[in-house]
N, C-alpha and C positions, 0 to 999 in steps of 0.2 A: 504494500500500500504506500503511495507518494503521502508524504505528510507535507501541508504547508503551512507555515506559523506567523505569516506576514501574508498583508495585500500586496505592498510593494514587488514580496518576488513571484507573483502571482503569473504564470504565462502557460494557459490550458490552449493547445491549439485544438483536440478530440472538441465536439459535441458530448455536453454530459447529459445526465441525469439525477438530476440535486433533490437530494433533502434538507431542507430548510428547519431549522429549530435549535434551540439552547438545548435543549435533550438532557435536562439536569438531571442524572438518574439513569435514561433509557430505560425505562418503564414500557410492558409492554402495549404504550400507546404508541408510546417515540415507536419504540420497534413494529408497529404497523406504517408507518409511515415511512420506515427506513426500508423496510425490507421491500414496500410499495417503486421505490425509489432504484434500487437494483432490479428488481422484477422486469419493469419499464426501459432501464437500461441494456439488459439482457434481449428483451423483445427487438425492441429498434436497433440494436447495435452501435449502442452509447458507452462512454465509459460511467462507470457510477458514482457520484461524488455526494459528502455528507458536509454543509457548512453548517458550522455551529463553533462559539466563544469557548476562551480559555480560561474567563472567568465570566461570574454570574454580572450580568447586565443592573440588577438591583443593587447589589452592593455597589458597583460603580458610581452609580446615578446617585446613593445614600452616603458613597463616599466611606465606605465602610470595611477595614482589613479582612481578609480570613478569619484571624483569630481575637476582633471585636465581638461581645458577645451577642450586640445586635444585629451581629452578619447574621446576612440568610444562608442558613450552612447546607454544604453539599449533601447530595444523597451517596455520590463515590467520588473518589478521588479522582484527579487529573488523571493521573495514569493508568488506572481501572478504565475509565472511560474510553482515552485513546487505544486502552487493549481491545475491549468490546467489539467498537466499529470494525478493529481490525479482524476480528475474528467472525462477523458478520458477512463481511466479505468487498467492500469496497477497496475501488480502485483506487479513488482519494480522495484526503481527508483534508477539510480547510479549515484549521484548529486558530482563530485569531483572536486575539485579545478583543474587547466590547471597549472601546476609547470613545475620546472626545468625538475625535473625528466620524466615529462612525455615528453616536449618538446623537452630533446635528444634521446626519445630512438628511436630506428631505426624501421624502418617500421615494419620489420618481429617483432622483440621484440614485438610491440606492438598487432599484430597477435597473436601471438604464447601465449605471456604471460596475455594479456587480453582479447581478443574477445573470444580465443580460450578456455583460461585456468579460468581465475576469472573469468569470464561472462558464462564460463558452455555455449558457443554459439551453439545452433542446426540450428538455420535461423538466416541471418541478411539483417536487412533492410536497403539501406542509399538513397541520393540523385545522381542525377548524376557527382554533383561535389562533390562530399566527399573526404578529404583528411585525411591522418595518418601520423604517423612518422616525426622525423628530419626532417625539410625542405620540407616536406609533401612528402616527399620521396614514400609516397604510394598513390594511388587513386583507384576509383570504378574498374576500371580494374584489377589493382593490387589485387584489394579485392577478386574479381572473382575469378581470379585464387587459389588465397589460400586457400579459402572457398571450393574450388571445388578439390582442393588436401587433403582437411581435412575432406571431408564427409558432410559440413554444407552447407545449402541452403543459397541461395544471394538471393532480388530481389532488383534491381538498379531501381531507378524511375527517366524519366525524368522529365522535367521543368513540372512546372504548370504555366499557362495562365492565366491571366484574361482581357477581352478584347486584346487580341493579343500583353500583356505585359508579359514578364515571373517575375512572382512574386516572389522579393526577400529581405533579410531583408533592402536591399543595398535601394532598388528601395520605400521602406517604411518609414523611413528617411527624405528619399526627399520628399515626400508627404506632412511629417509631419512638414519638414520643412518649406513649404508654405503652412501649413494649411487648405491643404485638407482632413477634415475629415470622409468625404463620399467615396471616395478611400480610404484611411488608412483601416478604419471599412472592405473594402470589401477584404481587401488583405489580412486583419489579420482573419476575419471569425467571427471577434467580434467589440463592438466597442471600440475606443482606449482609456485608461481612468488611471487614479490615483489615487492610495490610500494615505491617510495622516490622519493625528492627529490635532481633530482642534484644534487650538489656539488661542491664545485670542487678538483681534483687538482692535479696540479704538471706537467702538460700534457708529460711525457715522452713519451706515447706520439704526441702530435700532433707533435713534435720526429723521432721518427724515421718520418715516416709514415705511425704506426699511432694516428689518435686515437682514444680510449675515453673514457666517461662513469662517474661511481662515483656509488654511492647506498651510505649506510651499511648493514651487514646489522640488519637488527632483532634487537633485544635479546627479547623475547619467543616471538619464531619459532623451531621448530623447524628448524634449520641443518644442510645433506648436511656431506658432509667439505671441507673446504681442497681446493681445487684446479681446475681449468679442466673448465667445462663445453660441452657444443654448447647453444646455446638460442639466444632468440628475445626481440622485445625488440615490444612496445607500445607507441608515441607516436603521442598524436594520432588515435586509431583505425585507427593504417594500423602492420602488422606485418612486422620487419626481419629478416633471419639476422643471427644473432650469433654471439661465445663469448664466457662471462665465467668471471671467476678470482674463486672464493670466497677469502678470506684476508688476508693482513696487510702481502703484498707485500715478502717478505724481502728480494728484490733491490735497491729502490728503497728501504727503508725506515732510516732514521736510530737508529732503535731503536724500544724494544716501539711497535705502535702497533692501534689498533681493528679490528675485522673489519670488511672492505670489501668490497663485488661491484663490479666494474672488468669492464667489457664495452667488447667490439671491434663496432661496428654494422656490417654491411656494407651500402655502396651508401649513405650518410646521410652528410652535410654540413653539415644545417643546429645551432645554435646550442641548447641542451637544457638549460642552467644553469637551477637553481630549477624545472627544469618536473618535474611528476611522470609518472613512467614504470611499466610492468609488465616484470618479465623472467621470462619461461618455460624453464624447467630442463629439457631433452631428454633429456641422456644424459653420464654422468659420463667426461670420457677420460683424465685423469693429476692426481695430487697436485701439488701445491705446494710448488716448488723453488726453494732458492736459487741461483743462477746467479753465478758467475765477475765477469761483467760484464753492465750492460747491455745491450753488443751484441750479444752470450750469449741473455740474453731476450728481446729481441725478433726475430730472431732465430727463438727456440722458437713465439714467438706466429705468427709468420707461417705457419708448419708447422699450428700449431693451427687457423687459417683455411681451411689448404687440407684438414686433414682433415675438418674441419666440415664443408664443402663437398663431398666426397668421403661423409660421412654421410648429407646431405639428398638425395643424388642416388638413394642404395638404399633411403631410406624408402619 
């Protein structure tokens, strides 16, 4: 897949077939629309292209960091995302930052001098809500028409359903914010999960015979609640049963300290410092307590092992 990360180096001579959207997430909404988007390319003997921002458009405009806590946080990381597409199957990717520049220009400009012009556009695909330009000055309608005066094919998708909810990144969020990880997984088409770099803990749990790996929670990510999950953990391409405890580790902890995901791997031995890992979010089972004593919580973890285990078994 050609990745391009500027408009400047932008020079498509092929006729594509674009999917238009921020795709915060790729939910399988985005992914109707994306896969609508190759589909179309494949037919007409187009190459298939997916534009969409390197960051979110809201925080820009809010003026708001990553790791401000009134960002609008991701649903996956940069690099999750750019895997995705890749793995979806385009030709290529037009991954550009959401600036100034792009923010005033006016709808047609944005028409005329991207869809139409850098993007080489023969079809485009977007959502029902898609918005363009200044003040979103353009929408699918708008699109229609322009598309249809320039000779390029549109197809506008409505809402996607799931249980009689329209699925959106807005409505995944919330989910995630009460910790439902059985919705979240079906909204997004995968389950919901986090990459990190372990680092190195104070090896209590390898002390009482429960050793765990911690990777910092990312600052930018949207985060379930505090508390121990069932999931599942990535190393190496080969995938483990776990449980990890989102949080800050009241029991062990000295005073305030950073959000941590601290996973129990089962059936795993070998050595994980510095390597990077994925851990997959299943199913939310209890908050995040402080205990008495350590003996107290480990202890509770072992309980958490066996219900884990007791989970996987009725999936």
């Amino acid at each position: 897949m050609q990745i391009y990360n500027s408009l400047d180096k932008l020079n498509i001579s092929d006729k594509t077939s674009v999917a238009l959207g921020n795709f915060d997430g790729l939910h399988i909404g985005h992914r109707k629309i994306m896969e609508d988007a190759i589909s179309s390319a494949n037919a007409g003997g187009l190459k298939s292209l997916c534009f969409t921002f390197s960051n979110h458009p809201f925080n820009f405009i809010m003026q708001r960091s990553d790791e401000d806590p009134d960002a609008l946080k991701l649903i996956c990381s940069e690099d999750e995302k750019v895997k995705l597409i890749e793995e979806m199957g385009f030709d290529i990717l037009v991954n550009v930052p959401f600036d100034e520049h792009i923010m005033t220009m006016s709808a047609g400009d944005f028409f005329n001098d991207i869809i139409a012009g850098k993007l080489n556009a023969g079809c485009v695909s977007v959502g029902f809500n898609y918005s363009y330009g200044a003040r979103a000055g353009g929408n699918a309608d708008t699109l229609k028409k322009e598309c249809e005066r320039s000779g390029i094919d549109v197809n506008i998708h409505e809402a996607v359903r799931f249980e009689n909810k329209v699925v959106s990144s807005t409505l995944i969020r919330e989910m995630i914010k009460i910790g439902n990880m059985e919705l979240t997984a079906a909204y997004l088409g995968r389950p919901y999960s986090f990459k990190g770099t372990v680092t190195h803990g104070k090896r209590l749990g390898s002390a009482m015979g429960i050793p765990t790996v911690n990777i910092p929670a990312p600052a930018d990510i949207a985060l379930p609640p505090n508390g121990v999950y069932f999931s599942r953990i990535l190393i190496d391409g080969r995938e483990y049963a776990s449980v990890s405890n989102i949080g800050i580790r009241p029991t062990v902890s000295d005073g305030p300290s950073d959000k941590n995901i601290e996973t129990n791997i089962f059936d795993f031995n070998g050595e994980l410092y510095d390597k990077d890992i994925v851990v997959f979010f299943d199913h939310f089972s209890r908050g995040e307590v402080r205990f008495s004593s350590e003996k107290e919580l480990f202890r509770q973890i072992s309980e958490d092992c066996r219900n884990a285990e007791e989970y996987r078994k009725k999936r």
